[in-house]
C-alpha positions as CSV (number, residue, x, y, z in Angstrom):
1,X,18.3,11.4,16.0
2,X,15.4,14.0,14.7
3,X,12.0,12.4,14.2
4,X,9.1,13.4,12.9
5,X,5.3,11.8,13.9
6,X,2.9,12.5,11.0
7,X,-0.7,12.6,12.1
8,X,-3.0,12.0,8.7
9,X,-7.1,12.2,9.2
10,X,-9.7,12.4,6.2
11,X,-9.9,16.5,5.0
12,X,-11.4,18.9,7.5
13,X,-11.4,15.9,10.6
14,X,-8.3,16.4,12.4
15,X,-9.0,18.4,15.3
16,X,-5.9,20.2,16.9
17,X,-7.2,18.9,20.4
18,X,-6.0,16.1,19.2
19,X,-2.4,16.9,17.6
20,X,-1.8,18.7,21.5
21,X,-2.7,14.7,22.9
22,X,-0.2,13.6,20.9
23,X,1.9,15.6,22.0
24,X,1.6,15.2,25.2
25,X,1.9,11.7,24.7
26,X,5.6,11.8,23.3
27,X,6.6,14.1,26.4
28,X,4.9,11.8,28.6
29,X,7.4,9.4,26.9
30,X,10.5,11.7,28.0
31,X,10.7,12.8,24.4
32,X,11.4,16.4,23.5
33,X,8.7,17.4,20.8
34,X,8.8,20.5,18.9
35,X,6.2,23.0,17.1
36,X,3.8,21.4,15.0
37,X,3.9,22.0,11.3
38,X,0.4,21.3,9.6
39,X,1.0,20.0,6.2
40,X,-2.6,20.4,5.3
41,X,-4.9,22.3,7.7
42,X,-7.0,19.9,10.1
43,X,-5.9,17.3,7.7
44,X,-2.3,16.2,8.5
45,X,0.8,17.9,10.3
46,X,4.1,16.7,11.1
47,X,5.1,16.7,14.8
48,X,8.9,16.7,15.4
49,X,10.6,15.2,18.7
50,X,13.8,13.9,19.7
51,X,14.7,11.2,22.2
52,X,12.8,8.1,21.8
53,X,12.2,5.8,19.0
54,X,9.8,6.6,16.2
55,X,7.9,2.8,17.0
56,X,8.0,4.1,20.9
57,X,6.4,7.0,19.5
58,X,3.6,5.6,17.2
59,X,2.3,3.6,19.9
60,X,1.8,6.2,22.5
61,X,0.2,8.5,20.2
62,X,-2.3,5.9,19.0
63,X,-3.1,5.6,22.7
64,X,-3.7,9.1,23.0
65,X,-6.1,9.7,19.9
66,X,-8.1,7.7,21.7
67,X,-9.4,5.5,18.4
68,X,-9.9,8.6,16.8
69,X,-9.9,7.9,13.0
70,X,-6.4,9.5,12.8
71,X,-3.6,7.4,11.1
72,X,0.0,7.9,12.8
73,X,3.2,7.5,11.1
74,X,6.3,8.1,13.2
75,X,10.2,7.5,11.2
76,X,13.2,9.7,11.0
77,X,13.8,13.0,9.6
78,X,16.7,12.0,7.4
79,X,15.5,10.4,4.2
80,X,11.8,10.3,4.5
81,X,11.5,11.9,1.2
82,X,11.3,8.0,-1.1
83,X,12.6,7.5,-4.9
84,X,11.0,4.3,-5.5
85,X,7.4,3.5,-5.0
86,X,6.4,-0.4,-5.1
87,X,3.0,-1.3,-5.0
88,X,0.6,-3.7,-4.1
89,X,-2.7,-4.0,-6.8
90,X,-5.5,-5.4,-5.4
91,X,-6.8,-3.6,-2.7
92,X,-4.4,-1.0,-2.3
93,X,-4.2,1.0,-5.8
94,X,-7.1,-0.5,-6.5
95,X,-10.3,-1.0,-4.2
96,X,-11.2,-4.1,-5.7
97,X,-10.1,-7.9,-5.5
98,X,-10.2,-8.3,-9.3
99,X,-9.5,-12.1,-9.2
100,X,-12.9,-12.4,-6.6
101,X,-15.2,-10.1,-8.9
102,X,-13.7,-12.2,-12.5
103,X,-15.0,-15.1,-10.0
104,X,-18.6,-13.8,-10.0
105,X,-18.7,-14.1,-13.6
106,X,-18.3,-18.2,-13.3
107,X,-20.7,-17.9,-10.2
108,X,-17.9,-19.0,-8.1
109,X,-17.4,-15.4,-6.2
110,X,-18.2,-16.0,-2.7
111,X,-16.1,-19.5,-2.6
112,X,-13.1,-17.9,-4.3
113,X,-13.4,-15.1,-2.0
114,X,-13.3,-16.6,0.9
115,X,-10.0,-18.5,-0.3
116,X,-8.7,-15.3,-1.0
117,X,-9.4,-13.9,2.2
118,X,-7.0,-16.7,3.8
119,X,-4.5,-16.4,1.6
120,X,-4.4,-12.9,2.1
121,X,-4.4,-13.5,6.2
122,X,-1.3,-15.8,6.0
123,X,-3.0,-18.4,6.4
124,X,-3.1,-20.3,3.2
125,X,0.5,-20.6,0.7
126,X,0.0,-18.3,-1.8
127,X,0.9,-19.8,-4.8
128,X,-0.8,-23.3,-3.7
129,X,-4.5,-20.8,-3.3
130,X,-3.7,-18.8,-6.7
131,X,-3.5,-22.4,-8.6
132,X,-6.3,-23.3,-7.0
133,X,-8.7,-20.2,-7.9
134,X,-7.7,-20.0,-11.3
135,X,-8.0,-23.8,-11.8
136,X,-11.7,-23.2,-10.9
137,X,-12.5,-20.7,-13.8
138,X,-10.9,-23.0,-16.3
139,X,-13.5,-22.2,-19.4
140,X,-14.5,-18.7,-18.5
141,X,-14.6,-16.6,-21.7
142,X,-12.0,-13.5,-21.9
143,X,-14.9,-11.2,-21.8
144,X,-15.2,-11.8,-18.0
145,X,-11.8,-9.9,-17.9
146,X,-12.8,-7.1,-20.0
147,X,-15.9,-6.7,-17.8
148,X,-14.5,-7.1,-14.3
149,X,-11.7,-4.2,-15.4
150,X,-14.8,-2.3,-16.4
151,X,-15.8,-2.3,-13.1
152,X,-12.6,-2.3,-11.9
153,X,-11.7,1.5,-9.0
154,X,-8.8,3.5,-8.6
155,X,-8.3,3.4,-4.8
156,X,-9.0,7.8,-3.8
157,X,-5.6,8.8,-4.0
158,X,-3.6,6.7,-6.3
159,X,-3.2,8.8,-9.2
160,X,-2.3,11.5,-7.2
161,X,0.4,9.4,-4.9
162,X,1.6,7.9,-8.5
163,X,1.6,11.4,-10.3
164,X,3.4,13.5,-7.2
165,X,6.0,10.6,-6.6
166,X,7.1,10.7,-10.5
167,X,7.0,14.4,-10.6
168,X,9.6,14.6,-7.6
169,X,11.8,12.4,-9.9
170,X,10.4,8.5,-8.3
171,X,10.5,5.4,-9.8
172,X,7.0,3.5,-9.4
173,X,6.0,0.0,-10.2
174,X,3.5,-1.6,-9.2
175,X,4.3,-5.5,-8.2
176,X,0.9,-7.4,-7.5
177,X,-0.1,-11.0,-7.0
178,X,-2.6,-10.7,-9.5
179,X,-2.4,-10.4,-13.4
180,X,-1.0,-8.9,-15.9
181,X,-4.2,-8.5,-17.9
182,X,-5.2,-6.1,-14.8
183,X,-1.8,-4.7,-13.9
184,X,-0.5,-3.5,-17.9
185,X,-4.2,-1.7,-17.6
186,X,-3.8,-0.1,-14.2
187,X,0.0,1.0,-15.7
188,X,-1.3,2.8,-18.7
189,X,-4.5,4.5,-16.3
190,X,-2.3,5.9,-13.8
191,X,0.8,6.4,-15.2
192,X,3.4,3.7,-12.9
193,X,6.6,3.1,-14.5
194,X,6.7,-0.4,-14.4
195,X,4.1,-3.5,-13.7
196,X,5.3,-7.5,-12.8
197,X,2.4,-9.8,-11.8
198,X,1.0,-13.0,-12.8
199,X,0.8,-14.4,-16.5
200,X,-3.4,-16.0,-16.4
201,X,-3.3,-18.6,-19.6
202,X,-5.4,-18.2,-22.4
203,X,-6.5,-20.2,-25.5
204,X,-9.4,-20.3,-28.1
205,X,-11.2,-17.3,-26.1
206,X,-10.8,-18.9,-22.5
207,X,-9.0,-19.5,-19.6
208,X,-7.5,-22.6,-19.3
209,X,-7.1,-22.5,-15.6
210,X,-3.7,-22.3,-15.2
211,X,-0.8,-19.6,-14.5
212,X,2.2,-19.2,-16.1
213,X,5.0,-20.1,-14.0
214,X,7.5,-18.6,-12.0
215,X,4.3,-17.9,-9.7
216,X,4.8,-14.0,-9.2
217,X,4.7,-14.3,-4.9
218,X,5.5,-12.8,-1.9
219,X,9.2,-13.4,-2.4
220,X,9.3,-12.4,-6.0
221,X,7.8,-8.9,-4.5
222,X,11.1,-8.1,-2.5
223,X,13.1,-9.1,-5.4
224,X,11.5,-7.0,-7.4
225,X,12.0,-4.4,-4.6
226,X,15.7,-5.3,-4.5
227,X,16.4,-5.1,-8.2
228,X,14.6,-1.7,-9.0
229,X,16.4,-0.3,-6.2
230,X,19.6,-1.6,-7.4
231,X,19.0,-0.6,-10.7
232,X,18.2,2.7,-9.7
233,X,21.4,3.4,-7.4
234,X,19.2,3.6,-4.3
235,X,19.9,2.4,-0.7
236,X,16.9,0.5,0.3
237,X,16.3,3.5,2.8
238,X,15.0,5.1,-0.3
239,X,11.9,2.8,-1.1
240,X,8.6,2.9,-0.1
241,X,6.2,-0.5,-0.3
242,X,2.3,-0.5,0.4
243,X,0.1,-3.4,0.5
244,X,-2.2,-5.2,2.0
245,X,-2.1,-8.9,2.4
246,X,0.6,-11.5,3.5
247,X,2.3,-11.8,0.3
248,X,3.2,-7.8,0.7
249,X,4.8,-8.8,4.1
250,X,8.5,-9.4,2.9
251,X,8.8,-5.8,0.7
252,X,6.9,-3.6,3.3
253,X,9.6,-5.1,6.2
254,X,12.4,-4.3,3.3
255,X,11.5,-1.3,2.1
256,X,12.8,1.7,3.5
257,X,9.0,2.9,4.8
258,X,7.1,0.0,4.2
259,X,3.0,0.2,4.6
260,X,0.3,-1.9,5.7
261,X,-2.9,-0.2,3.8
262,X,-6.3,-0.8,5.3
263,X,-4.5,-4.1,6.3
264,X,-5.2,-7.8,6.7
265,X,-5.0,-8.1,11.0
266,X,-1.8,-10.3,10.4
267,X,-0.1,-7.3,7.7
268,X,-1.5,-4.6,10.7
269,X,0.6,-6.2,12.6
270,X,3.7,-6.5,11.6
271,X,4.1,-3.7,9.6
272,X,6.5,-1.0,11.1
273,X,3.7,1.8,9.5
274,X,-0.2,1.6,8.6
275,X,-2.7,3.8,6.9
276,X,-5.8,2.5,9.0
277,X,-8.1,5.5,7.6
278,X,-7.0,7.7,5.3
279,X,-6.4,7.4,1.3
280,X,-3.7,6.9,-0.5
281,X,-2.2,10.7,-0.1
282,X,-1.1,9.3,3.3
283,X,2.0,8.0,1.8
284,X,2.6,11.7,0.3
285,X,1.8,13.3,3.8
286,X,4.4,11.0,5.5
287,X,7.0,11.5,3.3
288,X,6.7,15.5,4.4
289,X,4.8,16.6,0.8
290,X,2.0,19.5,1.6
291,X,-0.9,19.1,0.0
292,X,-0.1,22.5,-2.1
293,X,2.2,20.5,-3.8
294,X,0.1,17.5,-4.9
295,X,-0.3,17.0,-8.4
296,X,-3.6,16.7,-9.6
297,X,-4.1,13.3,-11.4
């Protein structure tokens, strides 16, 4: 079966020196690789080769970049163009952990922080560490929220990934842990089709420090991964997940091309492809789009 290995470095950075490594690495592996095909110059280009598997692949040619901050992304030819896009909030589209900064606002950022930090290494249950942290801003004012989205970043690259994906004719939703208050704002900036996430309770001007149940989790993720491709006639070949914490887990390992971004270790590694370095256009650069045909967000 054809493959292609996608080498992705920030613009300008990726040195050929080290796309012939690479190279050499997938021969070294008995693989037959072909010409490569820059996508974007000394930015990312697609490597094809044929007769060993794309995992097989991904590890040799991290070996041979020698930790050169060059993200690798090997899968096959067939199908690598996705038509639904799910993805994570927090930390992937956007740079930010909003629940940790609407924290700082009840002084309480460093202590819910570090909870989230567990959570997101797998090593907390998720819904049990979101009932907590919200319990512990019971009273904060709603204007916390409306200043923490004021402060709130668009990861470099998401408009663009969001824009290009619904241009070539993509579903995208974006399916976080977080809230809706966040999520319906996030939607309306970039342009996703859809948002699910978390329902924070409000009443007289406050939280009450609860969330609404069902708890939007790690398992209502994939089902949300499962419907939207149903609903949308697709195999799940066809999807593409990104995320970055535990509760991202069961999508990226369902999804046809499923990403670990800028990972929690635990996420990194078991994650079938990662984008250690570069932005969010990594996920258009392994999908085989040049950067000619980018839509500007």
């Amino acid at each position: 079966m054809p493959h292609i290995l996608t080498l992705i470095a920030t613009p300008g950075t990726l040195d050929p020196t080290l796309v012939a490594h690479a190279r050499a690495s997938l021969e070294a592996l008995g693989a037959a690789p072909g010409t490569p095909d820059w996508l974007s110059p000394r930015e990312a280009v697609d490597i094809p080769f044929t007769g060993v598997a794309a995992e097989l692949a991904m590890v040799a040619a991290r070996r041979a970049l020698g930790g050169a901050p060059v993200d690798a992304i090997g899968q096959p030819v067939a199908g690598r163009r996705k038509k639904l896009l799910i993805a994570d909030m927090d930390s992937t589209i956007v740079t930010s952990e909003t629940l940790d900064e609407l924290a700082a606002f009840a002084g309480l950022k460093d202590q819910i922080a570090a909870i989230t930090k567990r959570s997101m290494n797998g090593e907390l249950d998720f819904r049990a560490a979101l009932i907590e942290r919200v319990g512990m801003l019971k009273g904060l004012p709603v204007a916390a929220l409306e200043a923490t989205w004021a402060a709130t970043e668009m990861m470099p690259g998401a408009a663009t990934l969001v824009a290009t994906m619904r241009q070539d004719g993509a579903t995208t939703c974006l399916a976080s842990g977080g809230f809706t208050f966040f999520t319906g704002r996030v939607q309306e900036k970039l342009g996703f089709d859809y948002h699910v996430s978390n329902v924070l309770l409000i009443a007289d001007g406050v939280l009450t420090g609860q969330v609404a149940e069902p708890v939007f989790d790690r398992h209502a993720k994939l089902a949300t991964l499962t419907r939207l491709a149903t609903e949308c006639g697709l195999p799940m070949s066809a999807t593409l997940a990104v995320g970055d914490g535990a509760n991202d887990l069961d999508m990226i390992g369902a999804a046809g091309l499923g990403v670990a971004f800028r990972a929690k270790p635990v996420v990194a590694a078991a994650a079938r492809a990662r984008v250690d370095h570069g932005d969010l256009t990594a996920l258009l650069f392994a999908q085989g789009y040049r950067r000619a045909a980018f839509v500007a967000a």
